[in-house]
C-alpha positions in Angstrom: -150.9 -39.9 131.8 -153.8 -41.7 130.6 -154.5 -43.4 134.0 -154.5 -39.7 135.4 -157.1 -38.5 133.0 -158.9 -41.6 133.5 -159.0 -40.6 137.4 -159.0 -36.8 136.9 -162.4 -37.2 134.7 -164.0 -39.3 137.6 -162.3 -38.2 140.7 -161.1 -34.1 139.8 -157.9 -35.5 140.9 -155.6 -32.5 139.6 -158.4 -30.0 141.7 -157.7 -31.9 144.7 -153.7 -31.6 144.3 -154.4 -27.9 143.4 -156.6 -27.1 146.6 -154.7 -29.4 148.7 -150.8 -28.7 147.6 -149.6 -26.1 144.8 -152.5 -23.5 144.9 -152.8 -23.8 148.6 -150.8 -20.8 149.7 -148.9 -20.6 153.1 -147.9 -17.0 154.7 -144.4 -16.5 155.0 -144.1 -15.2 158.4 -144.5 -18.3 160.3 -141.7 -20.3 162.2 -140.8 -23.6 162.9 -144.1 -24.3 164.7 -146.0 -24.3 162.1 -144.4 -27.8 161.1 -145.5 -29.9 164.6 -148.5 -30.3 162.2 -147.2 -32.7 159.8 -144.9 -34.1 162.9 -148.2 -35.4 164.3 -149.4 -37.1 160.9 -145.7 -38.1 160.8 -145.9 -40.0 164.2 -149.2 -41.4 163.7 -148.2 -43.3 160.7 -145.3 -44.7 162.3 -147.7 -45.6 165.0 -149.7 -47.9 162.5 -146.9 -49.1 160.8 -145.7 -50.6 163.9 -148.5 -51.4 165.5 -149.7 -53.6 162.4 -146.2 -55.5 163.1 -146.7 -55.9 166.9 -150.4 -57.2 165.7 -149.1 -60.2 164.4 -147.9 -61.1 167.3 -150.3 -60.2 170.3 -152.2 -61.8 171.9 -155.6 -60.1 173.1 -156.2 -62.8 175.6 -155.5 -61.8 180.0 -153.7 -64.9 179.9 -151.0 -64.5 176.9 -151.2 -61.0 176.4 -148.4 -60.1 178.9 -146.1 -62.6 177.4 -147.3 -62.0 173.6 -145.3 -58.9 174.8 -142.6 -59.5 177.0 -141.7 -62.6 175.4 -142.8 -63.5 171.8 -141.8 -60.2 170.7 -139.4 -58.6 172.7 -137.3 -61.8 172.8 -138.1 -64.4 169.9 -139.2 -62.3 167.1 -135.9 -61.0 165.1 -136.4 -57.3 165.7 -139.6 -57.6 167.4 -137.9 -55.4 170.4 -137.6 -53.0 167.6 -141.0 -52.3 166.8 -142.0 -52.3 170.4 -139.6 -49.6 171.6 -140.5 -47.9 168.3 -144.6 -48.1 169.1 -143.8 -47.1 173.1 -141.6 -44.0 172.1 -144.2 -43.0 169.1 -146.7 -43.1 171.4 -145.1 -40.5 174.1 -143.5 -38.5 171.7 -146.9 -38.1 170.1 -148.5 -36.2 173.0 -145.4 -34.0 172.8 -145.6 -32.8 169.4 -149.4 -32.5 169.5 -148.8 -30.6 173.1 -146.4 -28.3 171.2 -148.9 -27.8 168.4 -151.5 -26.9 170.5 -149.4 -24.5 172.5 -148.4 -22.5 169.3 -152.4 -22.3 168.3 -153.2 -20.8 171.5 -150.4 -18.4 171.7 -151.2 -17.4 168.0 -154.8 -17.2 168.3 -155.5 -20.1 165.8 -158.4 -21.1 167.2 -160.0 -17.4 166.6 -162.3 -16.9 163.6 -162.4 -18.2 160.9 -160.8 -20.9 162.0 -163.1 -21.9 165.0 -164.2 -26.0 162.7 -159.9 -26.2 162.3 -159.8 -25.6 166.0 -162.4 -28.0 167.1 -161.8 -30.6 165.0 -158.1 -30.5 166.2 -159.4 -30.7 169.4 -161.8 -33.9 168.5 -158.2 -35.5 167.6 -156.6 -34.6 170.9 -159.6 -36.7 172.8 -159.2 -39.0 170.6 -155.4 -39.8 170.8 -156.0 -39.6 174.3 -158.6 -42.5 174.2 -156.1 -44.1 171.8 -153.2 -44.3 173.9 -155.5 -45.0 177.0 -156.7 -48.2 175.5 -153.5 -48.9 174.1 -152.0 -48.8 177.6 -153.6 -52.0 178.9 -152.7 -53.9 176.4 -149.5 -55.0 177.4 -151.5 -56.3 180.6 -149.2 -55.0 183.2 -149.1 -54.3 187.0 -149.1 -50.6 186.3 -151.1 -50.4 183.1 -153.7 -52.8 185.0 -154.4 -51.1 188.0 -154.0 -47.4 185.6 -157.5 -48.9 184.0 -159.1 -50.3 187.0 -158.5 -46.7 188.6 -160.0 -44.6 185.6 -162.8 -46.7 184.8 -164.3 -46.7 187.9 -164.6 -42.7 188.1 -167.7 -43.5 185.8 -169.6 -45.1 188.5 -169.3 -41.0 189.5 -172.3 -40.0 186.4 -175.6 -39.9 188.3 -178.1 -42.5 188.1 -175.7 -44.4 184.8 -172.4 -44.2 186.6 -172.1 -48.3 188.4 -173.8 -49.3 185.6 -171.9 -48.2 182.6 -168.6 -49.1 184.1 -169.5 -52.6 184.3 -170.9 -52.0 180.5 -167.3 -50.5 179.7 -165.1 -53.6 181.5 -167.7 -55.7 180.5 -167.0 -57.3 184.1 -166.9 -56.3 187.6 -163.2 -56.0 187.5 -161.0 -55.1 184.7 -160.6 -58.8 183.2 -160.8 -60.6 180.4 -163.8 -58.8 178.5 -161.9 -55.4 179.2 -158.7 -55.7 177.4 -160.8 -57.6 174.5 -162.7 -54.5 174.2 -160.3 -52.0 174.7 -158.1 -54.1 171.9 -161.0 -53.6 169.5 -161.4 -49.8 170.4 -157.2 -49.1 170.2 -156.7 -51.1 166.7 -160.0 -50.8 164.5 -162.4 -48.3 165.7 -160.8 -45.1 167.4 -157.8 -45.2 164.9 -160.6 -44.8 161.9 -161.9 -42.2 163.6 -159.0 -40.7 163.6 -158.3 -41.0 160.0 -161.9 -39.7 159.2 -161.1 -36.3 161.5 -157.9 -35.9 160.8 -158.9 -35.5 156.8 -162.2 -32.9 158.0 -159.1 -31.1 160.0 -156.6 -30.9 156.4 -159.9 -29.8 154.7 -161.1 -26.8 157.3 -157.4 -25.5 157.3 -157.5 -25.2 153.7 -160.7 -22.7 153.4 -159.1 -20.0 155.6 -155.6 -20.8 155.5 -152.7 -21.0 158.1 -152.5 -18.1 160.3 -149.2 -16.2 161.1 -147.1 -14.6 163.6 -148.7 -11.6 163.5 -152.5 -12.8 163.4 -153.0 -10.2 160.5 -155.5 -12.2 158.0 -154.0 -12.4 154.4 -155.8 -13.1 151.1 -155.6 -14.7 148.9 -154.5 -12.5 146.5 -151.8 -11.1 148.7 -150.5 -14.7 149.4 -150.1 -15.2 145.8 -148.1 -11.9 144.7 -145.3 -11.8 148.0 -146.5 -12.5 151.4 -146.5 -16.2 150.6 -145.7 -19.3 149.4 -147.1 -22.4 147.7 -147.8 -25.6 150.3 -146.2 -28.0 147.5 -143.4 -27.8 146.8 -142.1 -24.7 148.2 -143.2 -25.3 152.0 -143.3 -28.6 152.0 -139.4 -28.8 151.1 -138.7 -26.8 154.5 -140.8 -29.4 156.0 -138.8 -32.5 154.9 -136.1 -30.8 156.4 -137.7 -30.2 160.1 -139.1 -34.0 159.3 -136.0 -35.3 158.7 -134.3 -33.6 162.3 -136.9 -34.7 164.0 -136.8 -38.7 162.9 -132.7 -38.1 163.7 -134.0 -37.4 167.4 -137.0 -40.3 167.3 -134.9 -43.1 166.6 -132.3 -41.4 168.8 -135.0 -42.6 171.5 -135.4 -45.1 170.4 -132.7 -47.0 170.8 -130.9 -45.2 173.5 -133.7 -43.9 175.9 -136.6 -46.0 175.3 -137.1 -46.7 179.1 -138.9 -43.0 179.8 -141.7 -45.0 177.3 -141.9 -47.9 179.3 -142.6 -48.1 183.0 -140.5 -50.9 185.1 -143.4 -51.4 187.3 -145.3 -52.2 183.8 -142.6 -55.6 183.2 -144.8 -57.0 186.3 -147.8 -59.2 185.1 -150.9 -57.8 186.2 -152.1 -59.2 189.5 -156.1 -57.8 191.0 -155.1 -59.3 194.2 -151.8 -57.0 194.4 -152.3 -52.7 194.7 -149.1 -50.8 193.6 -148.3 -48.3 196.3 -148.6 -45.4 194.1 -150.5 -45.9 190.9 -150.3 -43.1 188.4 -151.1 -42.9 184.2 -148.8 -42.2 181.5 -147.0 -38.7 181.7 -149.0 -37.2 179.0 -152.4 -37.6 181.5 -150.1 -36.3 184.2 -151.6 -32.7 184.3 -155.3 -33.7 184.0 -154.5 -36.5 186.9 -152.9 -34.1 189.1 -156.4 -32.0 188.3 -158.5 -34.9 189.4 -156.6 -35.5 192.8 -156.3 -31.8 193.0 -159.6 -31.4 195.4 -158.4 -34.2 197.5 -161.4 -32.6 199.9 -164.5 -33.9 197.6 -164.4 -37.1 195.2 -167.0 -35.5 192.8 -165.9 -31.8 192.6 -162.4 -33.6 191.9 -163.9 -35.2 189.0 -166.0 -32.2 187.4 -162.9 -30.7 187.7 -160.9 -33.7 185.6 -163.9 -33.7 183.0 -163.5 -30.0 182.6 -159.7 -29.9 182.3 -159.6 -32.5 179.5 -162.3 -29.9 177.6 -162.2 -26.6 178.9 -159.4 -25.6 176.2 -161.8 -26.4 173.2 -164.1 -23.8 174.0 -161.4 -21.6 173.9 -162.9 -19.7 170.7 -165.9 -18.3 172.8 -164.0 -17.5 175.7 -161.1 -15.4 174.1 -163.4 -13.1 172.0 -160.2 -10.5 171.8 -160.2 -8.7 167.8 -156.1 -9.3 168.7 -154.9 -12.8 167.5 -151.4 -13.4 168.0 -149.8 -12.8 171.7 -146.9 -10.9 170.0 -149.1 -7.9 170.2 -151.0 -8.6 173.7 -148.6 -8.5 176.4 -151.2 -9.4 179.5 -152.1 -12.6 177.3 -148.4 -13.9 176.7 -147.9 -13.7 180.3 -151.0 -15.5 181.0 -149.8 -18.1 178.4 -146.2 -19.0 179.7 -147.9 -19.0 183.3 -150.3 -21.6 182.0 -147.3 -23.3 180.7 -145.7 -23.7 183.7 -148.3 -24.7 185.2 -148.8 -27.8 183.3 -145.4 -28.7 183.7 -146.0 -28.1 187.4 -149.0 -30.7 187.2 -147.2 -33.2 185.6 -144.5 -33.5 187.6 -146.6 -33.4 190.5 -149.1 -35.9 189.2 -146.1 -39.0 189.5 -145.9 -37.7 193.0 -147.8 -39.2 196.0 -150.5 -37.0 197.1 -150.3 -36.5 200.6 -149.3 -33.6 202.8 -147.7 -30.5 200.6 -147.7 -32.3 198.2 -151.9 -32.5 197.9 -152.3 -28.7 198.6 -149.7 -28.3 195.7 -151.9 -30.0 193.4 -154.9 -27.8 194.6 -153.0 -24.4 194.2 -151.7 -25.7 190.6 -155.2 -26.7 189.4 -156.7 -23.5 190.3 -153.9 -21.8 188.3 -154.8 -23.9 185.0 -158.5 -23.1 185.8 -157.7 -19.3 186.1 -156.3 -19.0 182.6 -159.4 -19.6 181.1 -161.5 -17.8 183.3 -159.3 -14.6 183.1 -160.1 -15.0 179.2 -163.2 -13.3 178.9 -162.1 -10.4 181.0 -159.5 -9.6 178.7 -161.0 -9.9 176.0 -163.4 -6.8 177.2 -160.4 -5.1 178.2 -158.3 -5.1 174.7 -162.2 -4.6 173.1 -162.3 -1.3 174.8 -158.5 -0.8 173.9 -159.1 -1.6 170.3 -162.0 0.7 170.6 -160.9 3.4 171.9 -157.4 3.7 169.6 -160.2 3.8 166.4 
């Protein structure tokens, strides 16, 4: 107790614990959803606890960095495998949760106000996992992940006037080489991962001032959260948490070791060779949807890439283009169609993105990327239209 005053005088530790856990009140009419939050901060830390363990072992150099990998740890390091298949699975099953997340913030209306900083700021960690796992990908230095990096670093040379320029600044060669995987090794374990602590604790702290938002979108107090409509974060919440936590590690090491292979491409067990092309080279299945976007307009290279850049960030403007007064889609029936369209869509993308894109397969791509465009754009129509609706029923 003494240490705790000591801190509590200099630090106003028990304020943080209050604001933060037992006077931080959570509505009770939310679902399971609501818990992919603390999945993601569950999968991240596994992600740095293994990748510290495969750090001791790699070797951030084009010529031992394959077999760092394939060898050293997947073979002579007692359970090095282990922490490998463990990294590879967190890493795909990361993208999941945080898709799933996501999903159930724009069919709520969590990005609406007040909650437009907890929005963006989520949003900031999306890009930033993405540029996580993209950097992370090369690292292993193989055929696929090799050629993966050659192919998106050289839509920079795309930017006007910058564009050959700053992709020889970002390989720090002609080719990817060398100088690349040293860089991208520094950006995947030091610098975008402390990023990603510093946002993730700005995103904990804007949730806090308004609150979590509910099934029905109807804002609560905080008086009202206190005396029935909900409950405390700690210990109340949380305890229904552990639970969902505790399922969901039953099904991540499931993967684990039994289907760790859908985190690990067989083309990526081939050293990487410049002089070689894969017939079909494709990202990870989590870039699927944007990649599918960028090939979409097979007809124009640059319209093909506007239309990548805008996919990867059209969704975090998403509080000025859905201006509706209704939050949640349970009450706005044109919306929740709109949403499970745009669902399948993306699921459409995906799948078409590991696809080769030639003949139906390219129009396809064309038809499905103006579909993920058109949710957004329909956005501000309806938003009038429920205005008026709203409106009028006053």
């Amino acid at each position: 107790m003494r240490l705790m005053d000591w801190l509590d005088e200099r630090l106003a530790i028990r304020q943080l614990i209050k604001v933060m856990l037992t006077e931080y009140y959570v509505p009770k009419n939310i679902n399971f959803l609501w818990s992919f939050g603390v999945l993601v901060m569950l999968v991240f830390a596994i992600l740095v606890v293994s990748g510290i363990f495969l750090l001791m072992y790699y070797k951030p150099d084009s010529h031992l960095a394959f077999d760092s990998v394939n060898k050293t740890i997947m073979m002579d390091v007692e359970y090095g495998w282990l922490f490998r298949h463990t990294h590879a699975v967190g890493a795909s099953i990361m993208f999941l949760v945080l898709f799933i997340h996501m999903a159930r913030g724009i069919y709520y209306g969590s990005f609406k106000p007040p909650r437009e900083i907890v929005w963006i700021t989520g949003y900031i960690l999306f890009v930033l996992m993405s540029a996580t796992a993209f950097t992370g990908y090369l690292l292993p230095w193989g055929q696929m992940s090799y050629w993966a990096a050659q192919t998106i670093t050289t839509l920079f040379e795309k930017i006007p006037f910058i564009g050959p320029d700053l992709v020889v600044w970002i390989r720090g060669n002609y080719i990817v080489e060398d100088a690349t995987l040293t860089r991208f090794f520094a950006l995947h374990v030091v610098f975008l991962p402390l990023l990603l602590i510093v946002f993730t604790a700005i995103h904990l702290y804007a949730v806090r001032i308004p609150g979590s938002n509910n099934e029905d979108g109807i804002e609560l107090t905080k008086e009202e959260k206190k005396h029935g409509k909900g409950v405390p974060f700690w210990p109340v919440f949380m305890a229904k948490e552990f639970f969902v936590m505790s399922v969901f590690l039953i099904f991540f090491f499931y993967l684990v070791f039994y289907q760790y292979k859908f985190a690990m491409d067989p083309i990526n067990f081939t050293p990487a060779d410049y002089l070689q092309t894969p017939t079909h080279i494709y990202p990870e299945w989590y870039f699927l949807a944007f990649y599918e976007v960028l090939r979409g307009f097979f007809f124009s290279q640059n319209l093909g890439l506007i239309a990548f850049v805008l996919s990867m960030f059209i969704a975090a403007f998403l509080p000025w283009l859905d201006t509706s007064p209704i939050k949640s889609a349970k009450h706005r029936p044109i919306y929740k169609i709109l949403f499970w369209i745009f669902i399948a869509d993306f699921v459409f993308l995906t799948i078409l993105g590991k696809l080769p894109p030639t003949g139906l397969y390219a129009w396809l791509g064309f038809f499905g990327s103006l579909v993920f465009f058109a949710f957004f754009l329909t956005l501000p129509i309806l938003s009038k239209i429920e205005k008026k609706k709203v409106a009028g029923g006053r």
